[in-house]
Structures are given as structure tokens and as C-alpha cells.
C-alpha positions as CSV (number, residue, x, y, z in Angstrom):
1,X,-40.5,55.2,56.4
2,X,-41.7,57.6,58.5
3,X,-39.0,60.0,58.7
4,X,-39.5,64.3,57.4
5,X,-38.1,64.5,54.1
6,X,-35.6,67.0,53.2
7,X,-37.4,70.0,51.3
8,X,-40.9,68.6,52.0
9,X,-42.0,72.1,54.4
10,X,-40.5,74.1,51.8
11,X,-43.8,74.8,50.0
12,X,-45.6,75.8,53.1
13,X,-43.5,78.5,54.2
14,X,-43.6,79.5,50.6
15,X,-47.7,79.5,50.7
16,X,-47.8,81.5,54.7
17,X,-44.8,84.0,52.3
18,X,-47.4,84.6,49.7
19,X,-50.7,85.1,52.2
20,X,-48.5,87.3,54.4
21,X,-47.9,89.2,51.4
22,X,-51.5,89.4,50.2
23,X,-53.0,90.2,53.1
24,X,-50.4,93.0,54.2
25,X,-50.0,94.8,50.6
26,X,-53.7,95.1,50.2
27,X,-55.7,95.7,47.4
28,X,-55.8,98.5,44.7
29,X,-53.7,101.1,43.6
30,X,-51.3,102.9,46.4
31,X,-51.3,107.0,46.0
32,X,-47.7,108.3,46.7
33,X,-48.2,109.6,50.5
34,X,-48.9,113.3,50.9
35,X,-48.2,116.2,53.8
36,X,-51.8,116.9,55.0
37,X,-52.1,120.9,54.1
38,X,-51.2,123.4,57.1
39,X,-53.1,127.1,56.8
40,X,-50.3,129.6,57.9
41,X,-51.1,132.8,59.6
42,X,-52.3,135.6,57.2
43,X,-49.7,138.7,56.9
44,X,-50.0,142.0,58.7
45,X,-50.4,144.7,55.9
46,X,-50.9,147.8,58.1
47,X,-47.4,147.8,60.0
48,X,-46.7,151.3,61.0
49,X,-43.5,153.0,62.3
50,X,-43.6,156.6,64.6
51,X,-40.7,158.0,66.9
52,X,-41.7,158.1,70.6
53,X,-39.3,160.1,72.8
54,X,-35.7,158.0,72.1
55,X,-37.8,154.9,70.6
56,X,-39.5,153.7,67.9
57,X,-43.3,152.5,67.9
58,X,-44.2,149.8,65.8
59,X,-47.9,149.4,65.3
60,X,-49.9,146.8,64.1
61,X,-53.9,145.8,64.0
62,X,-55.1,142.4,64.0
63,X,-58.0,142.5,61.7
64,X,-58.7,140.1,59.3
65,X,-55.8,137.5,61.2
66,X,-58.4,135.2,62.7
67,X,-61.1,134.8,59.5
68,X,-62.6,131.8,58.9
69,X,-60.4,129.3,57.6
70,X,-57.2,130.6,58.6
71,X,-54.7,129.4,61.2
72,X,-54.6,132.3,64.2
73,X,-51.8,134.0,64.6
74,X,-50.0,132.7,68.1
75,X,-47.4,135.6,68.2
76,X,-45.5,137.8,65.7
77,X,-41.6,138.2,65.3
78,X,-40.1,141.2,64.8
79,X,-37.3,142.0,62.2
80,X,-34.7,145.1,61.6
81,X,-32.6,146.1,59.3
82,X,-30.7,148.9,59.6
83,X,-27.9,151.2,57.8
84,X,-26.5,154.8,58.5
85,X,-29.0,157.6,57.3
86,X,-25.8,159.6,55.3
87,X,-25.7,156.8,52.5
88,X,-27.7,156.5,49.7
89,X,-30.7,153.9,49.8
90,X,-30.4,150.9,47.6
91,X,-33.8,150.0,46.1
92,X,-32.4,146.9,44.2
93,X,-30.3,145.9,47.0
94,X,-31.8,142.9,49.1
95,X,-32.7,143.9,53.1
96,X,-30.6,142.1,55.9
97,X,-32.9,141.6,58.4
98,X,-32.3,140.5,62.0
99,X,-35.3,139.5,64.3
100,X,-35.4,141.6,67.1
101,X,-38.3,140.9,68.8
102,X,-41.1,138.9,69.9
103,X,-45.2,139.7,70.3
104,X,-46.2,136.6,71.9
105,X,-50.4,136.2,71.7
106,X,-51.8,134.6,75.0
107,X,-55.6,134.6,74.4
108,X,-57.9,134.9,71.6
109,X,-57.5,138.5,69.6
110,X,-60.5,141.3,69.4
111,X,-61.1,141.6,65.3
112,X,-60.2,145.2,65.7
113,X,-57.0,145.1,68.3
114,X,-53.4,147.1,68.1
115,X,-50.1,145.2,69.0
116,X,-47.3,147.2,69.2
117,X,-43.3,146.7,70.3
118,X,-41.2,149.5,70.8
119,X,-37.2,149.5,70.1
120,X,-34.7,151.8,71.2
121,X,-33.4,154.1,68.1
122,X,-30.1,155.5,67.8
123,X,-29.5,158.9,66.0
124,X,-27.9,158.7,62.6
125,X,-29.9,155.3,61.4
126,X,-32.2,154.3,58.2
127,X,-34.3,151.3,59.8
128,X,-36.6,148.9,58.1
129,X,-38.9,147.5,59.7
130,X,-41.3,143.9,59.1
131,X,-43.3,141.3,61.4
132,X,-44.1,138.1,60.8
133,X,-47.3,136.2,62.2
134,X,-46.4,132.5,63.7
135,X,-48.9,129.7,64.2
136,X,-49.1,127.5,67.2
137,X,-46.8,124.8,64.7
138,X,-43.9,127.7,64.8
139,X,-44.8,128.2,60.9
140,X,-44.4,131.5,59.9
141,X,-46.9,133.7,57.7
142,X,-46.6,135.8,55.1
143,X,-44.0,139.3,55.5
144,X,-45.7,142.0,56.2
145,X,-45.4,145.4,54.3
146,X,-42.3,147.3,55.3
147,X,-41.9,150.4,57.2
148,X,-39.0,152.8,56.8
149,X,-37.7,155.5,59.4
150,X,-34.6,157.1,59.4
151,X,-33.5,159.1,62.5
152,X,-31.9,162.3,63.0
């Protein structure tokens, strides 16, 4: 008589199923998951464009980049657009821009500091110009406002 009978464990691995199940689901009411919220970089709104000699001087201040609250800005890509000067401007038509350069930010910014980047113009060229703040994540900021130059 003493033998196992067929089927007789079956309800215990069915009761360690149903504790497993309890104890790893929890309790209460599961929220769908959610990204945790990342502060990008503010954008630059005083971007400035001058000739110097054969180049052109972009010009930028970093106040207002490292307020309270906000992620600092770890560098600041540079983009162009260009077309030749003897057409006519587009207004409506969208900007092709090409990154061209890089400000990379190695130490903590005054509140009142000038970045710049100069670029080599050619004569006979309508350039646009626009940076872009970058966190320490690679995300990118807000454009900033765009500067136009055309040379001679």
C-alpha cells in the first residue's frame, strides 16, 4: 500500500504556483512605467554673426544656461546652412543645416561668459547660422535664434 499515487503531488505544485504568484505580483494597482523626466540645456538666444579678416565670428554668451533647475550646458554644436548670395532668399523655404562644429565645455561656465567658433567664409555665400547646447546625456537643447551673413 504504500506506493505514491499517480496525480497525488499535483496539488502541491499547484499551491507553491499560486504563492509564487502572490508573493511576486504584489499588491495594488500597477501604474504603466514611465521615463523619469530629463531637463535639457536651455537655448542660446543672443547668437551673433561678424566677418573677421577671411572668417566669420560666431558669438555667443552663456547667461542664463546654468539657472537653477536646468541641466548645464556640456558643449554646443554648431550648424550652417549656406546658398549663393545672387539668388533670391526663400522665407518659406525650410534651412538645410549641416553641423560644422563643436564648443566643447570643460569646467563650470562664469554667468556672464562669451564662447565663440570661427569658420572660414568664402566670397559669394548667404550663410545661416544656429548652435545648439548639449547635456552631459548627448541631449540636445532648444535651437537657438538664427544669424544671417551673406559675403561679398
Amino acid at each position: 500500500m504504500g506506493g505514491p499515487r499517480p496525480g497525488g503531488g499535483r496539488w502541491v505544485s499547484w499551491l507553491v504556483f499560486a504563492v509564487v504568484l502572490l508573493v511576486v505580483g504584489g499588491c495594488g494597482i500597477k501604474k504603466s512605467p514611465r521615463l523619469p523626466e530629463v531637463k535639457t540645456p536651455r537655448g542660446v538666444d543672443d547668437l551673433r554673426a561678424t566677418p573677421a579678416g577671411e572668417d566669420i565670428l560666431l558669438e555667443w554668451t552663456t547667461a542664463g544656461l546654468e539657472s537653477e533647475g536646468e541641466q548645464a550646458p556640456h558643449g554646443f554644436y554648431v550648424y550652417r546652412a549656406e546658398e549663393p548670395a545672387d539668388t533670391e532668399a526663400c522665407e518659406s523655404c525650410p534651412i538645410l543645416f549641416r553641423r560644422v562644429g563643436l564648443v566643447k565645455i570643460y569646467r563650470k561656465l562664469d554667468s556672464e561668459e562669451v564662447l565663440s567658433f570661427r569658420e572660414p567664409m568664402r566670397p559669394g555665400v548667404r550663410y545661416v547660422f544656429k548652435v545648439v547646447a548639449f547635456n552631459k546625456h548627448d541631449l540636445l537643447g532648444a535651437d537657438s535664434n538664427l544669424v544671417r551673413l551673406t559675403t561679398d
